[in-house]
FIVO-846219 format. One line per field, with one value per residue (C-alpha): x, y, z; residue number from 1. Coordinates in nm, 2 decimals. Example, Ala and Ser with C-alpha at 12.3 -4.5 7.8 and 13.67 -1.06 7.14 Angstrom:
BEGIN
u (1.23/1.37)
v (-0.45/-0.11)
w (0.78/0.71)
num (1/2)
This chain:
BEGIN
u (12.10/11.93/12.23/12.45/12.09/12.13/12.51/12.51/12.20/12.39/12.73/12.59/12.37/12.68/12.91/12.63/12.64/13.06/12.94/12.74/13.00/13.21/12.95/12.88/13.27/13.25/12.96/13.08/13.44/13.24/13.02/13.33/13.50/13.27/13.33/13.12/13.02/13.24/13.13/12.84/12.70/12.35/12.14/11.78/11.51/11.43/11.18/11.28/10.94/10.98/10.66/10.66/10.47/10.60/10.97/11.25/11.60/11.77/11.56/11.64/11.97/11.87/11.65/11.90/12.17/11.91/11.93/12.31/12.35/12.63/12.34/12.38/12.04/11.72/11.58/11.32/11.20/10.85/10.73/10.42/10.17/9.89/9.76/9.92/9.93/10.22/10.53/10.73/10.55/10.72/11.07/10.96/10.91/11.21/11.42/11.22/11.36/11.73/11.72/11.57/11.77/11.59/11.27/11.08/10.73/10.50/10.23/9.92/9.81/9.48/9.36/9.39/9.44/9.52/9.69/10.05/9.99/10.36/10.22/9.93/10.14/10.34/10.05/9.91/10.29/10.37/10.08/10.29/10.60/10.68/10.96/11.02/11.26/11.15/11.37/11.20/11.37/11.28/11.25/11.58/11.81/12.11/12.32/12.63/12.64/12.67/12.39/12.18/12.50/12.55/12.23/12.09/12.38/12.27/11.93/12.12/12.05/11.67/11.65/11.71/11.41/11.49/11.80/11.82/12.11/12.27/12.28/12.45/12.26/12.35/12.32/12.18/12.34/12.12/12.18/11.86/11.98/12.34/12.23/12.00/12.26/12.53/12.27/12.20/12.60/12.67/12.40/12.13/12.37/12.55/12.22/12.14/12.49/12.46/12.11/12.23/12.52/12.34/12.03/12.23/12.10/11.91/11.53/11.39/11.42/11.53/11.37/11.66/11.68/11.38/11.49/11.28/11.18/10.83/10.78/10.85/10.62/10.35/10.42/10.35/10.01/10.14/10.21/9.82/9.83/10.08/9.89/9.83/10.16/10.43/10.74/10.63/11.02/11.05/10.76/10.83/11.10/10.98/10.70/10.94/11.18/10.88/10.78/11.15/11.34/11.67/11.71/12.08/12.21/12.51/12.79/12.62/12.60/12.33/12.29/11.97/11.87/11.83/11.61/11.71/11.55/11.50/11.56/11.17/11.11/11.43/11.28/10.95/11.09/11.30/10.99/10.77/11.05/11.13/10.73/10.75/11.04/10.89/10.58/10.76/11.04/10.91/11.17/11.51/11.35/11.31/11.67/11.79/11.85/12.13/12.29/12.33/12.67/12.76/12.47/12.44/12.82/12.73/12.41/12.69/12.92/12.64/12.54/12.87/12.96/13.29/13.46/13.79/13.59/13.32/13.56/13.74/13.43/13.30/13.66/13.65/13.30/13.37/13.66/13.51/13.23/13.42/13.59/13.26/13.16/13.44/13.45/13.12/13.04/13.39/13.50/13.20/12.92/13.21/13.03/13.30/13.06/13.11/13.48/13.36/12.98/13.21/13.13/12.77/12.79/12.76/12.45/12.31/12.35/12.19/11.91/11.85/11.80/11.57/11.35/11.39/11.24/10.97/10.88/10.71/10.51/10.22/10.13/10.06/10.27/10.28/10.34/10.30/10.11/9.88/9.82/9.81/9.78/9.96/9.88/10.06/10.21/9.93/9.84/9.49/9.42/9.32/9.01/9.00/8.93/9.21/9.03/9.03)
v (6.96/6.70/6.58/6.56/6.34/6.10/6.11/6.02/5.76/5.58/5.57/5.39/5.15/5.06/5.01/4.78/4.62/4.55/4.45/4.17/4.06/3.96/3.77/3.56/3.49/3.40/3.19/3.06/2.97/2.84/2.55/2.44/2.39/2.29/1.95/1.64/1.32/0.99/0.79/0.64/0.31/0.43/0.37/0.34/0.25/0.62/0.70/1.00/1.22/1.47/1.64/1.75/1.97/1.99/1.92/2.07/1.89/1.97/1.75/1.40/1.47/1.57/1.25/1.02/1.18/1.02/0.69/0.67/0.69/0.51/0.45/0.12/0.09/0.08/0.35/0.43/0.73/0.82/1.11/1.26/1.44/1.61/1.48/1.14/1.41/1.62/1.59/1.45/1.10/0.99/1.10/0.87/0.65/0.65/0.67/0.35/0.15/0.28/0.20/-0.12/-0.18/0.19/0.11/0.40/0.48/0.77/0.86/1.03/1.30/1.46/1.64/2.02/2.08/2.46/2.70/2.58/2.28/2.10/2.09/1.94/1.67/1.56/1.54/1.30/1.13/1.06/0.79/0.61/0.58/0.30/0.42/0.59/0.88/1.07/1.28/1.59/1.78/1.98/1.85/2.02/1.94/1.75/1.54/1.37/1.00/1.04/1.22/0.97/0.85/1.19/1.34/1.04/1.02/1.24/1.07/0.85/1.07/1.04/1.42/1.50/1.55/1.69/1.76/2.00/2.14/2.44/2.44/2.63/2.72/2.63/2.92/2.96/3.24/3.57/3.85/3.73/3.36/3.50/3.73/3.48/3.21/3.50/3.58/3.20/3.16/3.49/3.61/3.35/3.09/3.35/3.48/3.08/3.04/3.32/3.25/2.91/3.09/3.35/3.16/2.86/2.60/2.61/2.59/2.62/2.38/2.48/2.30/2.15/1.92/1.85/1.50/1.41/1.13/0.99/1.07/1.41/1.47/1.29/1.57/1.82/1.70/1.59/1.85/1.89/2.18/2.32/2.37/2.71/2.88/3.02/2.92/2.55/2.48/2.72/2.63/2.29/2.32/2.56/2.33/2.04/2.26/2.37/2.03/1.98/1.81/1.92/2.07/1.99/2.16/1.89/1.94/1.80/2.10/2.00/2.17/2.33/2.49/2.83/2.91/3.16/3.47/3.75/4.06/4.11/3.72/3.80/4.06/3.89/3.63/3.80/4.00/3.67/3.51/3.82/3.85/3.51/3.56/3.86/3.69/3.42/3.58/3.92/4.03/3.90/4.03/4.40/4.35/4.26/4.63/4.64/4.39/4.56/4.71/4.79/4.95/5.15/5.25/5.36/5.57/5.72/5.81/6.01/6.19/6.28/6.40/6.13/6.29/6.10/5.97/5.82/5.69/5.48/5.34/5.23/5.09/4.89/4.80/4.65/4.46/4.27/4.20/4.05/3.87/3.71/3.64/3.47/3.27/3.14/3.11/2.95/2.79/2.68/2.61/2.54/2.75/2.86/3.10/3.29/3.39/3.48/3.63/3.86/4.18/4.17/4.20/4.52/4.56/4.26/4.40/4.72/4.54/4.34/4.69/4.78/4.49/4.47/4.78/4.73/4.39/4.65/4.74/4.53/4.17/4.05/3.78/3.61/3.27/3.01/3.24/3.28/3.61/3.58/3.75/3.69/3.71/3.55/3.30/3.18/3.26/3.35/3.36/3.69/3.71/3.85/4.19/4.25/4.16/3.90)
w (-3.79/-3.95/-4.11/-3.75/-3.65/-3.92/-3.89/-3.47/-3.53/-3.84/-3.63/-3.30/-3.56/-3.79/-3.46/-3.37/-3.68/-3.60/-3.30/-3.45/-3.70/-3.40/-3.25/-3.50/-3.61/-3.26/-3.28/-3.59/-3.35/-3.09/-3.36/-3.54/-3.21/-3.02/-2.74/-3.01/-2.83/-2.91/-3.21/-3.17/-3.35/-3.38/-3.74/-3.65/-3.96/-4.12/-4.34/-4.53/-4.66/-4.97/-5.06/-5.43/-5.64/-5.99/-6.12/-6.29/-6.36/-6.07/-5.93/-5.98/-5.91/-5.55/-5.54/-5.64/-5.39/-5.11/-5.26/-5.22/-4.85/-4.66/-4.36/-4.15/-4.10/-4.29/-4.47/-4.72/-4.92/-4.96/-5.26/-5.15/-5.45/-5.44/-5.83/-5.99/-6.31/-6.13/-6.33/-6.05/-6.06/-6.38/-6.20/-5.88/-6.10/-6.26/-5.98/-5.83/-6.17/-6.10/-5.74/-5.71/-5.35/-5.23/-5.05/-5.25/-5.22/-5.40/-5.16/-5.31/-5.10/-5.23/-4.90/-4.89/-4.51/-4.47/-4.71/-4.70/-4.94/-4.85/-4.51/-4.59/-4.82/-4.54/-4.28/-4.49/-4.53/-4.14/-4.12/-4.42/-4.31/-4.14/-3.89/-3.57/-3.74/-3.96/-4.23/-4.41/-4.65/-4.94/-5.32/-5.42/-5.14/-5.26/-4.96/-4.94/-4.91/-4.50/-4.48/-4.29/-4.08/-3.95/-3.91/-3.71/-3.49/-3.22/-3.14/-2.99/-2.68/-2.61/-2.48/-2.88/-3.07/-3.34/-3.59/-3.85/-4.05/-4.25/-4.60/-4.93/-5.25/-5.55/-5.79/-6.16/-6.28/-6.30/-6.04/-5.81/-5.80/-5.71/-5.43/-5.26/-5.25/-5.12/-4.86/-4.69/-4.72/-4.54/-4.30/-4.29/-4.19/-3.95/-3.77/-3.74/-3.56/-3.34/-3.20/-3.15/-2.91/-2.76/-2.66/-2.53/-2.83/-3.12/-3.07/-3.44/-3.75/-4.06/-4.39/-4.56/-4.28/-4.03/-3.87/-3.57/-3.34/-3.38/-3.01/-3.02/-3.32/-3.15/-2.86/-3.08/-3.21/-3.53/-3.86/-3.97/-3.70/-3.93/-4.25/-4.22/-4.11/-4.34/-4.15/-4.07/-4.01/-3.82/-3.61/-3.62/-3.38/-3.20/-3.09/-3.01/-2.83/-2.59/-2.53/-2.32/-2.59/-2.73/-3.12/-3.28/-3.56/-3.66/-3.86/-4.23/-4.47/-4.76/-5.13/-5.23/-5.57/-5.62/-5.88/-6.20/-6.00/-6.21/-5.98/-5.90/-5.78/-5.61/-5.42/-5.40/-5.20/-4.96/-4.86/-4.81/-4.59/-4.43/-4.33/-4.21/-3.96/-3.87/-3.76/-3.63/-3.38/-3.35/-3.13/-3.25/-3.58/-3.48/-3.33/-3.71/-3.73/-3.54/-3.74/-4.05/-3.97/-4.32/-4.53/-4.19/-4.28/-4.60/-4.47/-4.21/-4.50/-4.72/-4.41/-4.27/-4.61/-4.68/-4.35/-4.21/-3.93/-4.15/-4.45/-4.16/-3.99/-4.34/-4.43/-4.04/-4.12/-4.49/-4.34/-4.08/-4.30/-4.57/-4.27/-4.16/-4.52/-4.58/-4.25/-4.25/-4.62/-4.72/-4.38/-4.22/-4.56/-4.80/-5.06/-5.30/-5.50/-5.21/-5.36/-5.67/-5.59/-5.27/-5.54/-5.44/-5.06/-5.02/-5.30/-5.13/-4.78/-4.85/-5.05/-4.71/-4.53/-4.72/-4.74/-4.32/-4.30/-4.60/-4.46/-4.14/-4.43/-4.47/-4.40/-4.73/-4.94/-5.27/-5.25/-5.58/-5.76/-5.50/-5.21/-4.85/-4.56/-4.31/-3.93/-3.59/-3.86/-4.03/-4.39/-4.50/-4.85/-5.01/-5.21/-5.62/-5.48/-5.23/-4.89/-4.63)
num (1/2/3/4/5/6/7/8/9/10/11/12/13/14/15/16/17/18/19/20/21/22/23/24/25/26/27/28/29/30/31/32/33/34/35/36/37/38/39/40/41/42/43/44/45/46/47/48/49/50/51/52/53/54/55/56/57/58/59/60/61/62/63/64/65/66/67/68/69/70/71/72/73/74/75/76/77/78/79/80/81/82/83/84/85/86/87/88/89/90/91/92/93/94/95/96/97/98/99/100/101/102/103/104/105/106/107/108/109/110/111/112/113/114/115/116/117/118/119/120/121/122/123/124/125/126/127/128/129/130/131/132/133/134/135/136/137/138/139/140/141/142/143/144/145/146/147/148/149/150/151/152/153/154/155/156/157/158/159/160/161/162/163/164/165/166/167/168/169/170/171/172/173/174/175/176/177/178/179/180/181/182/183/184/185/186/187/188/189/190/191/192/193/194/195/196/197/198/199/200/201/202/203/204/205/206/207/208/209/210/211/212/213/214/215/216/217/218/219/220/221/222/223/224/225/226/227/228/229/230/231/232/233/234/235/236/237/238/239/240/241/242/243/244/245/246/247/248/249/250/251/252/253/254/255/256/257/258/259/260/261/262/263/264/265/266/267/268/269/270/271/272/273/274/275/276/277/278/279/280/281/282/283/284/285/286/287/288/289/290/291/292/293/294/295/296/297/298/299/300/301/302/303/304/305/306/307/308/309/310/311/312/313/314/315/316/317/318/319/320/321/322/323/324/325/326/327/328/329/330/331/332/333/334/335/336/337/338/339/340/341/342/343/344/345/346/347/348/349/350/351/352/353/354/355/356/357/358/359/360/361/362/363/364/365/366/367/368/369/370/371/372/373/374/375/376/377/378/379/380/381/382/383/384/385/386/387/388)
């Protein structure tokens, strides 16, 4: 009995799952297609802000892809730290002597104003910058020479307030690294689609790209009431979307690094950003179960005992999710690790499941070697003896 249970409830949940797939190959249809406005000459001064804490070589690389923008207008790049002993001040500092014609600043930032310290970097960056755009992206995002051109374009509409964009990750080789970098090129990115086509628009920001009109920050109070929340991007947009203005994702797909995860870290970090969106969209994260069409396929073939009916929803089910995978990773991201990483989707699918429904587990994260709890978005540091 318990087996025909398990067998009816994993059949409705995996046809829910193909359900989903075609919503977001349809939502993935509907962005690339989608009616653009006419070419529009508008390059307004930006000042680009990119807090940092520590380096590796990846790095400069990212840095120096910001100083080679194609951008009509003026632009400058300010490096926020919280010590002039980080590491990453002698890279400013190089990339300052390499591009003289950059306007390039290092901002020192020694406040600590809540527990999410890049937060509290960039609160103290805003009053710097010297423009009314403002371009935040993290230390390891890599752009393309347009970057500025395209992502500034649609401000040109003053009901815009922010822009933020989709992204690839660039992997280093172990299994953790691979999997995260599969999992932005073949879910993230096609959840992100599909909430921008079921709720009409996008209404969120996403940190490799948080471009935003100084008028709709000031709407918003500002980032220092920020500090303390996990998903800041997240929230970010959020804010500016409830203050009436309109959140674009645009076309510009940027690079970021994803570290050498050993499997552990690997895990470690899905939970925390799992915790975070859980927090964040409490319901469209409870309905995340109904999107896992294939591990649920699996589940349906164990408990059905490999019957005809069960072997042909998992081979349906495996289909249409390499289908997605390979629409949205390939066609829309242009991540070609997606080709030769397409092995791991069903491991990293069925890892996902399980960190969904481990994620309802506690409320507790680790985060730079630090713990927090974590609570209607905000973090809360844990003490040495496991409490509040």
């Amino acid at each position: 009995m318990l087996a025909v249970i398990v067998e009816s409830i994993t059949t409705i949940l995996a046809l829910c799952g193909l359900g989903f797939y075609f919503a977001a190959l349809w939502s993935a249809r509907d962005f690339v297609r989608r009616k653009r406005p006419g070419s529009v000459e508008f390059h307004p001064p930006v000042s680009i802000l990119k807090p940092l804490k520590g380096f590796d070589h990846d790095m400069y690389a990212s840095f120096a892809s910001h100083c080679r923008q194609q951008y009509a207008g003026e632009y400058e790049i300010l490096f926020g730290v919280g010590s002039m002993d980080d590491p990453a001040v002698a890279a400013v500092e190089e990339l300052k002597a390499e591009f003289t014609h950059v306007a390039i600043r290092l901002i020192l930032c020694p406040e600590i104003l809540g527990a999410n310290g890049k937060v509290s970097n960039l609160a103290q960056m805003v009053p710097q910058a010297r423009s009314g755009h403002i371009v935040i992206n993290d230390s390891d995002i890599k752009v393309s020479s347009r970057y500025l051109e395209r992502v500034m374009a649609p401000f040109a509409d003053t009901k815009v307030g922010m822009v933020t964009a989709l992204y690839r990750g660039r992997t280093h080789g172990t299994l953790g690294s691979k999997m995260e970098a599969l999992g932005i090129a073949t879910d993230f990115a096609a959840g992100v689609l599909t909430a921008r086509k079921l709720e009409g628009g996008v209404r969120f920001g996403l940190g490799s790209t948080l471009a935003m009109s100084r008028e709709a920050l000031d709407a918003i109070g500002g980032l220092a009431p920020l500090a303390d929340y996990l998903a800041d991007d997240y929230e970010l947009g959020a804010r500016i979307a409830a203050k009436g203005y309109r959140v674009e994702l645009v076309d510009e797909v940027v690079e970021t690094t994803v570290p050498a995860y050993r499997f552990g870290q690997f895990l470690e970090h899905q939970l925390r950003w799992a915790r975070g969106m859980r927090d964040a969209r409490k319901a469209g994260y409870l309905g995340v179960v109904f999107t896992f069409g294939l591990p649920w396929a699996v589940l349906n073939l164990i408990a059905a005992g490999a019957s005809l009916s069960s072997v042909a929803l998992l081979s349906l089910l495996f289909a249409a999710r390499v289908t997605l995978a390979l629409a949205i990773g390939v066609g829309v991201l242009r991540d070609m690790q997606v080709l030769r990483d397409l092995w791991l989707l069903l491991p990293r699918d069925l890892v996902a499941l399980g960190v969904w429904v481990w994620s309802y587990a506690g409320n507790t994260i680790a985060w730079r070697a630090h713990r927090f709890v974590l609570k209607d978005g905000r973090l809360s540091p844990l003490d040495d003896s496991g409490g509040e």
